[in-house]
C-alpha positions, 0 to 999 in steps of 0.5 A, a space after each residue: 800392370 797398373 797399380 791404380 787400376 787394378 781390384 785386388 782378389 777380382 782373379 779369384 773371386 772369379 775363378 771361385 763363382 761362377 757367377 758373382 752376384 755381388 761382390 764386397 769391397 773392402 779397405 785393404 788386400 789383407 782384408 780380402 785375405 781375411 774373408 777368403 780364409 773365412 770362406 768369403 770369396 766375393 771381396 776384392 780391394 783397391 791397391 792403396 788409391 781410392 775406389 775409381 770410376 775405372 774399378 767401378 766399370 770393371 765391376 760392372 762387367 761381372 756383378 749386379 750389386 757392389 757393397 763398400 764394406 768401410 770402417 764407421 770412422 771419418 777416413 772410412 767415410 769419406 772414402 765411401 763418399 769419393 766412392 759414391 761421387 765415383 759412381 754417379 756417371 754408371 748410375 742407370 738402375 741395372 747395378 745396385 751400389 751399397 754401403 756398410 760400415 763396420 763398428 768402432 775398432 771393427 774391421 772384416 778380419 776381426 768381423 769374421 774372427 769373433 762373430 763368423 762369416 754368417 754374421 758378417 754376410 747378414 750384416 753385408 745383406 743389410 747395407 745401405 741402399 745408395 739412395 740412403 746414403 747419399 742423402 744421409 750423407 748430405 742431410 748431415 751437413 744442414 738442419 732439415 728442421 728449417 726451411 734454410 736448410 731444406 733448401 740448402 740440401 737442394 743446392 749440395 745435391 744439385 751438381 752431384 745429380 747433374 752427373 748422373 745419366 738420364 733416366 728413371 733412377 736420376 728421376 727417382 732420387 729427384 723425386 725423392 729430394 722434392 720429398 725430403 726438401 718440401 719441393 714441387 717435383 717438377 720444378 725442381 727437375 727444371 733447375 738441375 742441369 742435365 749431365 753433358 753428352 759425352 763424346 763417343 769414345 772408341 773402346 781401345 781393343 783388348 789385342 792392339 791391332 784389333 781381330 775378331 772376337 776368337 783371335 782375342 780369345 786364342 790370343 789370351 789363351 796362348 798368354 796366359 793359358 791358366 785363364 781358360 781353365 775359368 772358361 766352362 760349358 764351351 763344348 758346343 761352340 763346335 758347331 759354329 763355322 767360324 775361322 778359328 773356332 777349332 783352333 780355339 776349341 783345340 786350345 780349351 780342350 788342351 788346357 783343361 786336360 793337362 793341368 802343368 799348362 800354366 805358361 804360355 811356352 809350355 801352351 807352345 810345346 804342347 801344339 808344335 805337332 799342330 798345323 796351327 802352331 806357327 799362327 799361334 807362336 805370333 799372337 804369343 808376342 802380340 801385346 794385349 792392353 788389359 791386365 789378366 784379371 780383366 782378360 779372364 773376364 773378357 775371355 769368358 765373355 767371348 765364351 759365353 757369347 759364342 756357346 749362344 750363338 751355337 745354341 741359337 743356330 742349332 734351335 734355328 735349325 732344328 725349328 725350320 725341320 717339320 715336327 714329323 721328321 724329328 727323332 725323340 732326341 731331337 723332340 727331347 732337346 726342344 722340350 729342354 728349351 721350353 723348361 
């Protein structure tokens, strides 16, 4: 467990939406609280650090959209702007990152006591798009009346879209800054240096040691099988012939049937008549390298990966049979496809 690293409420906003298309950060774990008892269950919040390029990748895995729901005062501010810098490296135009801030003496607690959740979701669908604040943000610190000024925005944005990654979104906000300071677009973009090539990094893998997609998965289940039970529609991974495939679907099977599995010992005992039970009593003690609010996440994404797969093996066996030979069913589960 990492203080720094960790997003406060990600756990249960999962197991709450299925999907999450958007999710809320706010300034404090009690404020996640707050809207979670209010009937708000997409808001998650750092533990005490600022909101870092690690939380933002973590979101990027489950959400189109993050709104930074901040107070209006200067600290709410500025925390925003790290948060905006933050998120310069992942701006590629697949995630939306917007900005709310609350009232003076305002915060989601209060939001939501006096004006109810419904206000305060309108007020999160009027958030500010990245762009806006971005340069708002930047457009407040010179006079865009004079061409001193003008120019001047040029030079603070410059270092910060040198960060952003090639593509159409940097060269939307160029254009845009051409826009705003009065400047041919296309020698503009000549004088902002490109962001530096990273070095490929090699993802560290969830299960130290590495093992393939279902190993990781039987692995997170027998650690923390209260995870699978966020794992749905995973009955047709049975057709698939991978190794391990019936030990995972075994597990699966176990855990959403008898709810007072919630430990990996009690996971355990529930399989000791089970020929794989000696396999499973070694990835118990195998260390994984994430926290269990991502692991649902990875676990799920395992899931969801392999169900394609048998979808897609069973529509690749059912196309190569002549349309004559197949029962109504058969022509029945096509059409489903088509619709």
């Amino acid at each position: 467990f990492h203080k720094g690293e960790e997003l406060y409420g990600l756990f249960q906003a999962r197991k709450a939406n299925r999907v999450l298309q958007r999710v809320i950060i706010v300034e404090g774990y009690m404020d996640v609280i707050a809207l979670a008892e209010a009937g708000i269950s997409n808001a998650v919040a750092t533990l005490g650090t600022a909101t870092t390029e690690h939380h933002l990748k973590q979101l990027q895995r489950v959400t189109e959209e993050v709104v930074f729901c901040f107070d209006g005062d200067k600290a709410g501010r500025n925390a925003a702007w790290r948060a905006a810098e933050n998120a310069l490296p992942l701006l590629e135009g697949n995630q939306q990152f917007r900005f709310l801030f609350l009232p003076d003496g305002e915060d989601p607690d209060t939001m939501v006591k006096q004006h109810g959740a419904e206000h305060f979701e309108v007020l999160i669908s009027t958030a500010m798009t990245y762009s806006d604040f971005f340069f708002d943000s930047l457009a407040s610190k010179v006079d865009m009346g004079t061409m001193d000024g003008r120019a001047r925005l040029i030079q603070l944005a410059k270092p910060y879209l040198s960060k952003m990654p090639a593509g159409v979104y940097r060269s939307m906000l160029t254009q845009q800054l051409a826009e705003k300071s009065a400047t041919n677009n296309a020698l503009l973009d000549q004088h902002i240096p490109k962001a530096a090539s990273k070095p490929v990094k090699r993802q560290q893998p969830v299960l130290v040691g590495g093992g393939s997609p279902v190993r990781v998965a039987i692995t997170i289940i027998v650690q923390y099988p209260s995870l699978a039970r966020q794992v749905e529609n995973y009955q047709q991974i049975h057709t698939l012939t991978i190794a391990g495939i019936d030990v995972l679907l075994a597990l699966l099977e176990l855990v959403h049937k008898y709810p007072q599995i919630n430990h990996s010992a009690s996971l355990l005992e529930r399989t000791r008549p089970h020929s794989f039970h000696n396999h499973l009593t070694k990835l118990a003690v195998q260390p994984l390298t994430l926290a269990p609010e991502a692991l649902v996440v990875e676990l799920i994404d395992i899931v969801d990966k392999l169900s394609l797969m048998a979808i897609q093996q069973r529509q690749a066996e059912l196309t190569a049979k002549p349309f004559s030979t197949l029962t109504a069913a058969e022509k029945e589960e096509i059409k489903q496809w088509k619709t």
